[in-house]
N, C-alpha and C positions, 0 to 999 in steps of 0.2 A: 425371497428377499426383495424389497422396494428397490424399484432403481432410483435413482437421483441424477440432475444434469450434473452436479458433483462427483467425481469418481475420483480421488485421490491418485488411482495409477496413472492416470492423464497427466499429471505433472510431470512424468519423466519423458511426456512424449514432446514437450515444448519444443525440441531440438527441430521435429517433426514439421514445423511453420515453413523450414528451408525446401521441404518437398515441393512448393510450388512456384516457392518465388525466391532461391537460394542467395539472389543480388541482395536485394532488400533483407533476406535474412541475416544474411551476412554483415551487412550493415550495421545492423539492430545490433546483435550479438558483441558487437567491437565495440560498439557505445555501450552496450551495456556494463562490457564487461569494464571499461574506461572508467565507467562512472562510480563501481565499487570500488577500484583502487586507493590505497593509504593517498589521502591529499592534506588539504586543510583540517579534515576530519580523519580518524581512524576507521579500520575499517568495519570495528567493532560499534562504533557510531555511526557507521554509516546503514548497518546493520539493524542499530534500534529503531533508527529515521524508517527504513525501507516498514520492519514490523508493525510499526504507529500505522503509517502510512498505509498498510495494507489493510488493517484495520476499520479506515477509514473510508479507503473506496470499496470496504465488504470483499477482497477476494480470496477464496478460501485456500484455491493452492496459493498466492503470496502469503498465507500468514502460516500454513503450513512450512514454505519454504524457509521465511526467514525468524520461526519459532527453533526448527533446527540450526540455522546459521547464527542466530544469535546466541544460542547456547551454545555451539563451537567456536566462537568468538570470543566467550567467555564471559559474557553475560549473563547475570542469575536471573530467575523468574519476579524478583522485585523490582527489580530495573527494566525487565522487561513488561511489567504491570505498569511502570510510570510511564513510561512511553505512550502505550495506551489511554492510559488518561490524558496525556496532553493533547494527544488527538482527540479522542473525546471533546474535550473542553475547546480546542479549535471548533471542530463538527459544528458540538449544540450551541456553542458561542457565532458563528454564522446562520446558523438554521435565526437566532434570534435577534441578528442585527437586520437579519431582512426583512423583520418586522417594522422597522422603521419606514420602509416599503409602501408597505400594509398600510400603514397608518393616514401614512402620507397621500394616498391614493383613498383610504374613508374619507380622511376629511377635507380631499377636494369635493367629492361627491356628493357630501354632504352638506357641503356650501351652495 
């Protein structure tokens, strides 16, 4: 079997970060957990947010994570498909305004 730096079982060892620096872990983990809580959003949204989101900066245990969270949340696989796309359309929607960039920097150059 190939190995991959992906390995799924890694995900349950996250807890594992607090082995070297249990302050800072600790830390992390209280905000984390803060930040899921029912607020202004549920936390079944807060849930698709995380999905999108994981999506978008490619990490495979987050979209592992919150594909199962969201579906215990009670989110169906369509909702969870829109999510994605909106990230998507954020993503390639920045990837193309910093074309403006681009441009702007040809056509100094080229003056």
């Amino acid at each position: 079997m190939e190995q991959t730096y992906y390995n799924p079982k890694d995900l349950k060892k996250f807890g594992d970060i607090a082995d070297h620096n249990k302050e800072l872990a600790d830390k992390f983990f209280d905000w984390y957990g803060s930040v899921f809580k029912e607020g202004a959003l549920t936390a079944r949204e807060k849930s698709l947010i995380a999905l999108a989101v994981s999506h978008a900066v490619q990490c495979p245990y987050c979209i592992d994570a919150y594909t199962v969270d969201s579906l215990e949340k009670g989110a169906d696989e369509e909702q969870m498909m829109e999510a994605i796309h909106v990230a998507s359309a954020i993503k390639g929607g920045a990837v193309l305004v910093h074309g403006v960039q681009m441009m702007n920097k040809a056509k100094a150059i080229s003056m």
